[in-house]
Steps between C-alpha positions, in 0.01 A plus 500: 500500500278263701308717685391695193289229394145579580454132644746566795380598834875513682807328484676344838834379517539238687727208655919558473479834369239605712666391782820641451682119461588544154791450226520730238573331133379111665213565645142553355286803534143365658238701422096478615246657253173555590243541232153679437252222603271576225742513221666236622183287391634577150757323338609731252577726785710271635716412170532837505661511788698225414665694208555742712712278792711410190590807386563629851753161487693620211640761729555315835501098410431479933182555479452092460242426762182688521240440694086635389250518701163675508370626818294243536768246514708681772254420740376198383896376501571696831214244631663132340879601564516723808906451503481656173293754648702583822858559292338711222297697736821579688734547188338606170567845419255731271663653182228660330094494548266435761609303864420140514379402839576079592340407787610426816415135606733315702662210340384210435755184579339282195586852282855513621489119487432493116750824429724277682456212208513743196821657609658162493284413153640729349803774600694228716479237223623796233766666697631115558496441161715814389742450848401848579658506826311912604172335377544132710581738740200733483246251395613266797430812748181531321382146515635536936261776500178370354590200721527694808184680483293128416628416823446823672853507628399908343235717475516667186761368236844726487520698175903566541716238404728633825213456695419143372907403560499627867199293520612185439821528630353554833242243489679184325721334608834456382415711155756640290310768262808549284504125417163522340660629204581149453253255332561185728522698776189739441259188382585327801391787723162593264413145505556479891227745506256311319567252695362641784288668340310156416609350834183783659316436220486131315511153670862357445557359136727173441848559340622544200812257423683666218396810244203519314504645144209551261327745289150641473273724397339709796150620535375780494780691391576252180865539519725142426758501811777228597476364877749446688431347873767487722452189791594744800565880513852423593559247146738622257388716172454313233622607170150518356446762800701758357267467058321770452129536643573179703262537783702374799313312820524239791178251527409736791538812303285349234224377779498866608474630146195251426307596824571872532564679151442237171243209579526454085878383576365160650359432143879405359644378822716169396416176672831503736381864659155381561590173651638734798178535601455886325101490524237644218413848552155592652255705308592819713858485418367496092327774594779661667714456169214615321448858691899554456561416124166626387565792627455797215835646601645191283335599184726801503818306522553461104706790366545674881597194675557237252665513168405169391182364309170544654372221713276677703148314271613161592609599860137640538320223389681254681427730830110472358540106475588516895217732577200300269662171732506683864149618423434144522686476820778261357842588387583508146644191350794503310522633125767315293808671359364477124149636566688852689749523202187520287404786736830661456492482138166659458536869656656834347801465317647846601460711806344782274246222339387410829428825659306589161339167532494305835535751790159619521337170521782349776419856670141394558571111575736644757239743641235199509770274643596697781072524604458127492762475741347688715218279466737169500723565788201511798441141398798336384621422905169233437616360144 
């Protein structure tokens, strides 16, 4: 049904099915579409498509997570995430169309570094929050392998689950994989990592003395998340650890997070994290978070990735607020919570509205976003 549309190029399956790890009736189906570069510079092409993914739903609900890329956007991902690039190279299989070639650059520690980060973000603060016991178990692995290959205890990162287990059984000490099915047990070993992690990385921050709660509204992605800092990776959960979309961190986690994916995440930083001594972000690690979340590949996410409202306007002109500051060599000061609602409340209204009405625009602020980088990043080691 997909690959009948006249946009699609091929179709890849990729991650857990692709590699074999999977279970039937739990776990997703993960599919990579790659789309005609030219009509992809339509929108109505890609509502089209759209309707089609949801029809293609009615008969196998699975299909929840779906990656789009055009050609162009392989390689120019392949170059900012070469983790990414290394496991899908490896892994993805072709279902239908033409091959897609990924190249093959060695990895880059910062890449696994910030894979490292969005694993915990995201999968290990979700699987925590449902007490999925397989997922804590899987997304702890995960998290041991992005951390592993930042530190170049590997080469290339595992792709097997089995591989990943043997792994880290050998190499750490006194690790029980089967007890990372258990939340206290599995966020005291993924925040051990990070630990070390910023121990090679970041000058030593001053402790936290009990847990830190608030809420705030992150930039670039606009989404309104509850924080919950734990004083050491060895401090007990919470109960506000275990709410929905509660984004789950020590100080030293959130240092990393600041310097090496989200620079934007220092703008809602309470008073008690900064007085640790968690230090502004430099203009090159704006423009870092700049490259990754103004990447194009995100303006495919609603309907194929996402099922919630678009975003993707105000994300993009909050990305453009960074670059108009870096090209002034100076990082971009803080934008208040009311003034990025405002934002939020201004774009598409439905996922069909805004491909009929936003896409094609965000397509080209992308496109010139991605060439002033190029421009920006030879002299923002000066700034």
């Amino acid at each position: 049904m997909l690959g009948s549309s006249p946009i699609v190029k091929s179709i890849l399956l990729h991650r857990s099915v692709a590699t074999g790890e999977v279970d039937f009736g739990r776990s997703d189906i993960d599919l990579m579409i790659v789309v005609d570069e030219e009509k992809a510079a339509n929108g109505a092409n890609i509502e089209s498509l759209y309707r089609a993914v949801n029809r293609a739903r009615f008969f196998n609900p699975a299909l929840t997570d779906l990656d789009v890329y055009k050609p162009s956007a392989i390689a120019s991902h392949a170059q900012i995430d070469t983790f990414w690039a290394s496991t899908e190279r490896r892994t993805a299989t072709l279902l239908r169309g033409a091959p897609v070639q990924i190249s093959l650059d060695a990895v880059n520690p910062d890449h696994a570094l910030s894979k490292f980060l969005l694993w915990v973000e995201w999968f290990f603060a979700i699987s925590l929050q449902q007490r999925n016991s397989r997922n804590l178990w899987k997304i702890s692995l995960e998290c041991w392998n992005a951390y592993a290959s930042a530190e170049g205890l590997i080469g290339e990162p595992y792709v097997l689950r089995s591989e990943m287990e043997a792994q880290a059984s050998r190499i750490e000490e006194n690790l029980t994989t089967k007890q990372l099915g258990e939340p206290s047990y599995a966020a005291r070993f993924v925040f051990e990592l990070a630990d070390r992690l910023h121990r090679s990385r970041r000058p030593a921050l001053r402790k936290l003395d009990k847990p830190l709660i608030f809420e705030g509204t992150t930039a670039p992605l606009c989404l309104r998340r509850l924080f919950v800092v734990l004083p050491r990776a060895d401090s007990p959960l919470p109960s506000q650890a275990f709410v929905n979309g509660a984004f789950i961190g020590t100080p030293e986690f959130f240092d990393l997070f600041v310097h090496a994916k989200n620079a934007f995440l220092h703008w809602i930083l309470p008073p008690e994290l900064l007085a640790l001594d968690i230090q502004p972000p430099a203009v090159s690690e704006f423009l870092r978070a700049c490259r990754y979340y103004g990447h194009s590949r995100f303006l495919f996410h609603p309907g194929f990735a996402n099922p919630n409202r678009p975003l993707q306007s105000a994300r993009m002109a909050l990305v453009k607020y960074a670059m108009d500051w870096a090209s002034r060599c100076e990082p971009a000061p803080a934008i208040g919570e009311m003034k990025i609602r405002e934002m939020m409340a201004a774009g598409a209204s439905t996922i069909a509205e805004y491909y009929r009405t936003e896409y094609e625009s965000l397509s080209r602020d992308s496109r010139r976003i991605q060439e002033s980088l190029r421009e920006l990043s030879g002299g923002a080691a000066s700034c």
